[in-house]
Jmol script that loads the backbone (N, CA, C; Angstrom):
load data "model"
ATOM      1  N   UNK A   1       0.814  -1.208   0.000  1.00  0.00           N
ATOM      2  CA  UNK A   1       0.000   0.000   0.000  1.00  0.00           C
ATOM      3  C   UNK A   1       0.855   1.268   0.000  1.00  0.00           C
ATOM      4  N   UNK A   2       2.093   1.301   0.532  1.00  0.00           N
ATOM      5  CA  UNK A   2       2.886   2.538   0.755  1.00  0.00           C
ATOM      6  C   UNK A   2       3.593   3.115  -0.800  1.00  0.00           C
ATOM      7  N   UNK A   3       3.439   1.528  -1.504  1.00  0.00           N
ATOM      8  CA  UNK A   3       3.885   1.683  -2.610  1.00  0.00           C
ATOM      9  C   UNK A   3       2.778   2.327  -4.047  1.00  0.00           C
ATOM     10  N   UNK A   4       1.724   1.941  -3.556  1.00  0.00           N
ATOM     11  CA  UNK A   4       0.348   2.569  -4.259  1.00  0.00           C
ATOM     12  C   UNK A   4       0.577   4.087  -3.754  1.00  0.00           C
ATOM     13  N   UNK A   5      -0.135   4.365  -2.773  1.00  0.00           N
ATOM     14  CA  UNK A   5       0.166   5.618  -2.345  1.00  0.00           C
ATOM     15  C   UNK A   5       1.570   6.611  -2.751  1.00  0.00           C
ATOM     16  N   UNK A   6       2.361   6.109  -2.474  1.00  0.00           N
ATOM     17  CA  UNK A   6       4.101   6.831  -3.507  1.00  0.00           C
ATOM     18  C   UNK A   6       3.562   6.993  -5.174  1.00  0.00           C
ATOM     19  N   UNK A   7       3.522   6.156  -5.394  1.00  0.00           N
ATOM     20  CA  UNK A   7       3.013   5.630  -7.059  1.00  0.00           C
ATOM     21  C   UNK A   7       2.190   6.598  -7.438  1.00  0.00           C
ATOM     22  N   UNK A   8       1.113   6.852  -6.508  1.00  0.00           N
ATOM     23  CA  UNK A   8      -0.335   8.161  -7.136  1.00  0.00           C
ATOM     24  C   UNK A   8       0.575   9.176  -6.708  1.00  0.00           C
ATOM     25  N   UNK A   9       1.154   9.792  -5.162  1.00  0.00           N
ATOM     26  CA  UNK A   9       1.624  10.959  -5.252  1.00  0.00           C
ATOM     27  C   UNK A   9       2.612  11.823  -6.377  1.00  0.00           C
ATOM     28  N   UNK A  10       3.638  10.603  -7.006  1.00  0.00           N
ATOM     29  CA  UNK A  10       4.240  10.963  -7.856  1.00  0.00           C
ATOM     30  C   UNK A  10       3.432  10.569  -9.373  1.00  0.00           C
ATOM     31  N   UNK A  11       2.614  10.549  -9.919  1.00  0.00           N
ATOM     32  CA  UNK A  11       1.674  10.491 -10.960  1.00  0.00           C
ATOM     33  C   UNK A  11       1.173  11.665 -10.906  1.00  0.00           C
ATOM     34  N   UNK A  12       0.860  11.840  -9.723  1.00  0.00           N
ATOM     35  CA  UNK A  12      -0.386  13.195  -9.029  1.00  0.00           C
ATOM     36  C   UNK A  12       0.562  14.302  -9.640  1.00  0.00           C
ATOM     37  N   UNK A  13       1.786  14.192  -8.844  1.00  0.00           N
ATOM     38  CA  UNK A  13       2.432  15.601  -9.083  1.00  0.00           C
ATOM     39  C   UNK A  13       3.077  15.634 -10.579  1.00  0.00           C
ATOM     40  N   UNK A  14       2.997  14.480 -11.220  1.00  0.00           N
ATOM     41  CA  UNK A  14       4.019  14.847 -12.312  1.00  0.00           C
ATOM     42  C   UNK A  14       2.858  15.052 -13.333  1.00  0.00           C
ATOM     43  N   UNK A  15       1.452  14.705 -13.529  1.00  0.00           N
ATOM     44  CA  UNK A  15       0.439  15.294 -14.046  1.00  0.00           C
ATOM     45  C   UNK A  15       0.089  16.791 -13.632  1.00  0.00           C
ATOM     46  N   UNK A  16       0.020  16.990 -12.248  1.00  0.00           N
ATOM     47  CA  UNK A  16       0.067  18.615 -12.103  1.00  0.00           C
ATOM     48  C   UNK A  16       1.212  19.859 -12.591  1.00  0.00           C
ATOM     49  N   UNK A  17       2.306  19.088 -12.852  1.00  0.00           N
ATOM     50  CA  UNK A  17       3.738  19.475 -13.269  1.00  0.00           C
ATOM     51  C   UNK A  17       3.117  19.758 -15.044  1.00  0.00           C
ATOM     52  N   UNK A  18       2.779  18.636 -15.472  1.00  0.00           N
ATOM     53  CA  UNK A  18       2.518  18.908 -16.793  1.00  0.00           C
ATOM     54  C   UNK A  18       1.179  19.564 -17.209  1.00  0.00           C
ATOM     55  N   UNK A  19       0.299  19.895 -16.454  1.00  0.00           N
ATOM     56  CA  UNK A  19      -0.573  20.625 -16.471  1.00  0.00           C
ATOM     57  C   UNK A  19      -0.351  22.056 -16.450  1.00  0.00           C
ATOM     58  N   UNK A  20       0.889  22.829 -15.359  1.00  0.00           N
ATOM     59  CA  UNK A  20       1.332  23.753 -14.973  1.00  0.00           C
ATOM     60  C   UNK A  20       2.228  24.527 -16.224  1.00  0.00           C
ATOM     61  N   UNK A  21       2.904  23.349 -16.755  1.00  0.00           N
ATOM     62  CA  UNK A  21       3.654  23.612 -17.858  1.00  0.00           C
ATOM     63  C   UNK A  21       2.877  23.929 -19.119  1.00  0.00           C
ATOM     64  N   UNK A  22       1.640  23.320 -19.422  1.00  0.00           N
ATOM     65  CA  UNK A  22       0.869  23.469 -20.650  1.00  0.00           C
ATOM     66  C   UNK A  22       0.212  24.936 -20.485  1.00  0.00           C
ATOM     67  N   UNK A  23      -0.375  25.480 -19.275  1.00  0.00           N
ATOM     68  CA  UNK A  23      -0.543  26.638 -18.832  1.00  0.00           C
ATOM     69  C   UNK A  23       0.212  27.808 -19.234  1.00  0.00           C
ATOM     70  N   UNK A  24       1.277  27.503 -18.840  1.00  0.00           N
ATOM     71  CA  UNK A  24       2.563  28.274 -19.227  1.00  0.00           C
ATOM     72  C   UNK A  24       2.655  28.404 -20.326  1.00  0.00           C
ATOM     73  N   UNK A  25       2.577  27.553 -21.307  1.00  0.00           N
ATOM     74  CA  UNK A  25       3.126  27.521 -22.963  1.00  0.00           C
ATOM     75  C   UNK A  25       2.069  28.058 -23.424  1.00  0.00           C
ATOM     76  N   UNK A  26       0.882  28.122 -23.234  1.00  0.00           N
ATOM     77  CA  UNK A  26      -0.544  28.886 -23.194  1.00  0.00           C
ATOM     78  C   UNK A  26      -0.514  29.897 -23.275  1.00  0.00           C
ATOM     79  N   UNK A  27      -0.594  30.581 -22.199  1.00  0.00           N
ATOM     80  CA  UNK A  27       0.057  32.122 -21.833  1.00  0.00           C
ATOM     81  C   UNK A  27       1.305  32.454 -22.475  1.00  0.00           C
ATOM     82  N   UNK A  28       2.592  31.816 -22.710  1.00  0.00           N
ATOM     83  CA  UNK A  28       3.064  32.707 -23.771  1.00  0.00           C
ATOM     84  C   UNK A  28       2.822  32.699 -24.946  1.00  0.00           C
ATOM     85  N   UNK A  29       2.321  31.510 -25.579  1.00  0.00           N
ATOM     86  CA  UNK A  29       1.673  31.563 -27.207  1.00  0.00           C
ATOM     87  C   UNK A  29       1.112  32.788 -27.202  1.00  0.00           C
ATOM     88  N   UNK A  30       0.040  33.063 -26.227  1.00  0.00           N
ATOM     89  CA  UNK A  30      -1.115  33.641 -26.190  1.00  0.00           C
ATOM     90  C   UNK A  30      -0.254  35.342 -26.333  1.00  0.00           C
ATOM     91  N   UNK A  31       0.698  35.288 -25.476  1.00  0.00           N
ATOM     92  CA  UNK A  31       1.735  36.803 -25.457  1.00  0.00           C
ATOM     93  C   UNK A  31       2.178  37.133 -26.694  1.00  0.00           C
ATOM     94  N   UNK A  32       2.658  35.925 -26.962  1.00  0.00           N
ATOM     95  CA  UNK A  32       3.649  35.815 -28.191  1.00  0.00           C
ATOM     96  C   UNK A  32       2.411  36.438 -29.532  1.00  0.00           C
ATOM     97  N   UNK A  33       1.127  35.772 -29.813  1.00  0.00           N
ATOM     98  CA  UNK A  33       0.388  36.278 -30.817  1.00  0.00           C
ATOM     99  C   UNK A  33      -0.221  37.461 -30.468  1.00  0.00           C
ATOM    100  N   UNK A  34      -0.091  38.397 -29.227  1.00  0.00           N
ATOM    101  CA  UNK A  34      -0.659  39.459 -28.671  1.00  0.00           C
ATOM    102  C   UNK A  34       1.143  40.520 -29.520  1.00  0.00           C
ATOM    103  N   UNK A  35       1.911  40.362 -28.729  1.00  0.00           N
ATOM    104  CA  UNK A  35       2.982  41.020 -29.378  1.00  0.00           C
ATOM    105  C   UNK A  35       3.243  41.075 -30.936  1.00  0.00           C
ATOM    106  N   UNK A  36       2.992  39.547 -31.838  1.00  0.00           N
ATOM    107  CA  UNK A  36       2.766  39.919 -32.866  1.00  0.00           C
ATOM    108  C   UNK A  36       1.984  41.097 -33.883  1.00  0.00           C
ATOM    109  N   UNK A  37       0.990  41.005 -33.214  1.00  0.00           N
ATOM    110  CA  UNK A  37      -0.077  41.706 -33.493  1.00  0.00           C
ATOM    111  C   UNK A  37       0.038  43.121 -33.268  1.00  0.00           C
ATOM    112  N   UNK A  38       0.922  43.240 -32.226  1.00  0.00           N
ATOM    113  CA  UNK A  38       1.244  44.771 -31.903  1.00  0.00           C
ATOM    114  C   UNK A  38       2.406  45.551 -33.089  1.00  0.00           C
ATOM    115  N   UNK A  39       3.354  44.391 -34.040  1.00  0.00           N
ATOM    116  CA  UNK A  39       4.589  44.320 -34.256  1.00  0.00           C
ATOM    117  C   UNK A  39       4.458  44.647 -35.893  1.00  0.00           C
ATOM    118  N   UNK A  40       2.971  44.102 -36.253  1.00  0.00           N
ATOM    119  CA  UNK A  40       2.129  44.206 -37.603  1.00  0.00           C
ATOM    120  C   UNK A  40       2.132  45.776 -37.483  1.00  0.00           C
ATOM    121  N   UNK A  41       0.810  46.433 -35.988  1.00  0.00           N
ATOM    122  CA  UNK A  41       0.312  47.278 -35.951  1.00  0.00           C
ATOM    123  C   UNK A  41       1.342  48.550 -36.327  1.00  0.00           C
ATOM    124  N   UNK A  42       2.443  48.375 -35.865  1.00  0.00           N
ATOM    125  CA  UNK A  42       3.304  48.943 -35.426  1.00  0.00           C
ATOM    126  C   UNK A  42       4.019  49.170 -37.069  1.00  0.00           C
ATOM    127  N   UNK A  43       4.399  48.194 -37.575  1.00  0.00           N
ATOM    128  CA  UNK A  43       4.788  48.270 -38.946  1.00  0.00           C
ATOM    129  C   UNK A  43       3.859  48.967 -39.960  1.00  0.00           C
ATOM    130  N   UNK A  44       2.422  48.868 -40.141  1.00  0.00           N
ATOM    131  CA  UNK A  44       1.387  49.577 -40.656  1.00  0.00           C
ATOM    132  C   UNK A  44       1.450  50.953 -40.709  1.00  0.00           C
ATOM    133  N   UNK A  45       1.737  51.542 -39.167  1.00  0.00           N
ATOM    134  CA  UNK A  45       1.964  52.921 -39.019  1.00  0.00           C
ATOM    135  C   UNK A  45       3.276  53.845 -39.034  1.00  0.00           C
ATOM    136  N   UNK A  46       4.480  52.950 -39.094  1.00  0.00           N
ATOM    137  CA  UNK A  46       5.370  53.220 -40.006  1.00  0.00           C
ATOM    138  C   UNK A  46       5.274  53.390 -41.429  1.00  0.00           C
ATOM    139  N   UNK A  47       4.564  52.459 -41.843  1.00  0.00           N
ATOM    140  CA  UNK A  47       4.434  52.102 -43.457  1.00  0.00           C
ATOM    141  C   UNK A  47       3.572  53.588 -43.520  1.00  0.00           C
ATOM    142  N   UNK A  48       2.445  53.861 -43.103  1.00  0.00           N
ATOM    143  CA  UNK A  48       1.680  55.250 -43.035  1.00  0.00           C
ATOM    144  C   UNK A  48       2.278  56.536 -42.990  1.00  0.00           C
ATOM    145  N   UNK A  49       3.297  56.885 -41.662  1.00  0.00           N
ATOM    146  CA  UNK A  49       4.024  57.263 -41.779  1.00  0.00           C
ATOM    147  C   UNK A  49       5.221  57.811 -42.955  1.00  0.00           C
ATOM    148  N   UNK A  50       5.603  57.253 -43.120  1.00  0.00           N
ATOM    149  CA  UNK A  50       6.683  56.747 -44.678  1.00  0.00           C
ATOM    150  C   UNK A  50       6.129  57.954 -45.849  1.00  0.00           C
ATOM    151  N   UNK A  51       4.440  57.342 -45.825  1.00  0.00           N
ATOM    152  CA  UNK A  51       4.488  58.056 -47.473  1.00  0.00           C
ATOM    153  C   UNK A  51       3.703  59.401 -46.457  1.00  0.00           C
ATOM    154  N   UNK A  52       3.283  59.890 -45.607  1.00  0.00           N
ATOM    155  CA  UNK A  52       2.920  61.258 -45.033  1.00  0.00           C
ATOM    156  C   UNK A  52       4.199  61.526 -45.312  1.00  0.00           C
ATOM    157  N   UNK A  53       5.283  61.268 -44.630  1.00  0.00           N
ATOM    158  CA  UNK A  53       7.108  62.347 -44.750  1.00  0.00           C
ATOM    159  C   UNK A  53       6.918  62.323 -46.453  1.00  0.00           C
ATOM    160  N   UNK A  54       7.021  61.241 -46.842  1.00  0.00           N
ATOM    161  CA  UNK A  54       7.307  61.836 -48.676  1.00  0.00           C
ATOM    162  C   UNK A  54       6.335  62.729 -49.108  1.00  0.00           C
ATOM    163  N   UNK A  55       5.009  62.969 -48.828  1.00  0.00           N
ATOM    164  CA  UNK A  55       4.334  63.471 -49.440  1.00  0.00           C
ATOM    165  C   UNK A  55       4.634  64.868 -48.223  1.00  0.00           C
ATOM    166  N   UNK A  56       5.136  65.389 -47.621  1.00  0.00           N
ATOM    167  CA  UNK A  56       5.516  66.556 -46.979  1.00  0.00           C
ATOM    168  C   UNK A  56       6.957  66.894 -47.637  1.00  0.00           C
ATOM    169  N   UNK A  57       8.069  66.165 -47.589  1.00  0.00           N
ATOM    170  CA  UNK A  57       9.091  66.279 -48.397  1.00  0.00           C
ATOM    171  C   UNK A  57       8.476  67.229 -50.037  1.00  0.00           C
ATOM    172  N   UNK A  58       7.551  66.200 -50.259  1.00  0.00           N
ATOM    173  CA  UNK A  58       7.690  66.996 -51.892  1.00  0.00           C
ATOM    174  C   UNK A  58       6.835  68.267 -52.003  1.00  0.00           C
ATOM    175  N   UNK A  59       5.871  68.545 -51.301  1.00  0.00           N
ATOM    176  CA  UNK A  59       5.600  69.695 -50.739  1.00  0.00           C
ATOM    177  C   UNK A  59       6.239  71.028 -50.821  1.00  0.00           C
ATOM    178  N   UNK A  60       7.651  70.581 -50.032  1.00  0.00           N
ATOM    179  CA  UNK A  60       8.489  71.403 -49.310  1.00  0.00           C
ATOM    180  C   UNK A  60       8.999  71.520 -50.470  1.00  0.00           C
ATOM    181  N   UNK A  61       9.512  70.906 -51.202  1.00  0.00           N
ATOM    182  CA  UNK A  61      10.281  70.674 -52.460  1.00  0.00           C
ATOM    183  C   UNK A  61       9.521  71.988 -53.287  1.00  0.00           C
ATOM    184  N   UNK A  62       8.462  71.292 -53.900  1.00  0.00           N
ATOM    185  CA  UNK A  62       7.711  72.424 -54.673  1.00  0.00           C
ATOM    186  C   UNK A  62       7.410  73.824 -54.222  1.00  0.00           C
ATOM    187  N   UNK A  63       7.389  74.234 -52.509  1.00  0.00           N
ATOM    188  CA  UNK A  63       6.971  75.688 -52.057  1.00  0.00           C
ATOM    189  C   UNK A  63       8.698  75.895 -52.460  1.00  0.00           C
ATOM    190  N   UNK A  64       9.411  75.553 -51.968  1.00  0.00           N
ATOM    191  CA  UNK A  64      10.847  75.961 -52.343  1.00  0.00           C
ATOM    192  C   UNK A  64      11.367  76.467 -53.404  1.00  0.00           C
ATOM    193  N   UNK A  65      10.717  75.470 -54.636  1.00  0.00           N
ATOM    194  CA  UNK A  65      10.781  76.065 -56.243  1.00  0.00           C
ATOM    195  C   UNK A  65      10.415  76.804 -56.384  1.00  0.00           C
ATOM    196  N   UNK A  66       9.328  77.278 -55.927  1.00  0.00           N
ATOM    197  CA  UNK A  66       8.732  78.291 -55.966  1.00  0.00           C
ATOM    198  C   UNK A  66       8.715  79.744 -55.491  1.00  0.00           C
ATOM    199  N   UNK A  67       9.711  79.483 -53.880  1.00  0.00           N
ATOM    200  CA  UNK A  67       9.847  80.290 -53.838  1.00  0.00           C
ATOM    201  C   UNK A  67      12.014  81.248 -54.293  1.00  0.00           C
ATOM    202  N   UNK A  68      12.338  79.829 -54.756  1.00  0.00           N
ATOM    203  CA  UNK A  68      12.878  80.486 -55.695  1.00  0.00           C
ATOM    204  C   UNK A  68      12.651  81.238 -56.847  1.00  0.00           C
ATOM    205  N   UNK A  69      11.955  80.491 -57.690  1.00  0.00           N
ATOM    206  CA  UNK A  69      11.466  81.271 -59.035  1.00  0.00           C
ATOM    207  C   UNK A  69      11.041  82.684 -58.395  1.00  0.00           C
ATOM    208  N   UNK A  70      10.663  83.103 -57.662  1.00  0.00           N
ATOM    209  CA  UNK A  70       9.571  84.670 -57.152  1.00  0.00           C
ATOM    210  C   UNK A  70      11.128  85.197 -57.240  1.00  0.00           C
ATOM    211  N   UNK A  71      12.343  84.780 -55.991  1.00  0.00           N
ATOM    212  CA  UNK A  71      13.164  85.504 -55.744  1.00  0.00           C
ATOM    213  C   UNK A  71      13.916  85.934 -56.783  1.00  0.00           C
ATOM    214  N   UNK A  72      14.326  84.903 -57.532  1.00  0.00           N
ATOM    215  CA  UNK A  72      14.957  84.938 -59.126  1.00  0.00           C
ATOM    216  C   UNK A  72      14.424  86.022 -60.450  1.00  0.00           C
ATOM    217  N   UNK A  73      13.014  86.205 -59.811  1.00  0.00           N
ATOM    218  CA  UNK A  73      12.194  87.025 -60.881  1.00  0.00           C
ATOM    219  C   UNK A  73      12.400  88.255 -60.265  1.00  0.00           C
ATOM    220  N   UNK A  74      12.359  88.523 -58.911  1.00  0.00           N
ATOM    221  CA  UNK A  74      12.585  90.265 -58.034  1.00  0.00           C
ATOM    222  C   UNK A  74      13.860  90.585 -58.320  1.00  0.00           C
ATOM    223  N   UNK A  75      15.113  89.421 -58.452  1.00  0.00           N
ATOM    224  CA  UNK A  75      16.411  90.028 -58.175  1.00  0.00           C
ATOM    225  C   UNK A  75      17.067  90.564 -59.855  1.00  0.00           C
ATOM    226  N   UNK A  76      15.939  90.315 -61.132  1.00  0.00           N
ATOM    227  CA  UNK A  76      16.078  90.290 -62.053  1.00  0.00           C
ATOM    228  C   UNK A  76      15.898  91.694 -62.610  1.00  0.00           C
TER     229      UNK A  76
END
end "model"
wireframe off; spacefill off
backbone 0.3
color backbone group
């Protein structure tokens, strides 16, 4: 009987061990596709980002031409 009893305690705990562990791998999958998701988001609004600066760049570009040509035409 001491040997039944040993036998379940260590079954007992090494099923709660692997229960504890599946938990675990759970919760970080679960992190892991939460951070992904942030890592997409995050890339999207870079990518957004990106063409707002180019489309301010060329902006700047064109008031610039422009306001050369004015100065070029006064100093003439």
């Amino acid at each position: 009987t001491n040997r039944l009893i040993l036998g379940a305690v260590v079954l007992g705990s090494t099923l709660l061990a692997g229960c504890s562990s599946n938990a675990k791998i759970d919760q970080l999958s679960s992190d892991v596709q939460t951070l992904s998701a942030k890592v997409e988001q995050l890339s999207n609004d870079v990518n957004a980002m990106r063409s707002d600066v180019q489309a301010a760049k060329d902006d700047a570009a064109r008031a610039n031409q422009r306001l050369d040509n004015k100065v070029s035409h006064i100093c003439k």
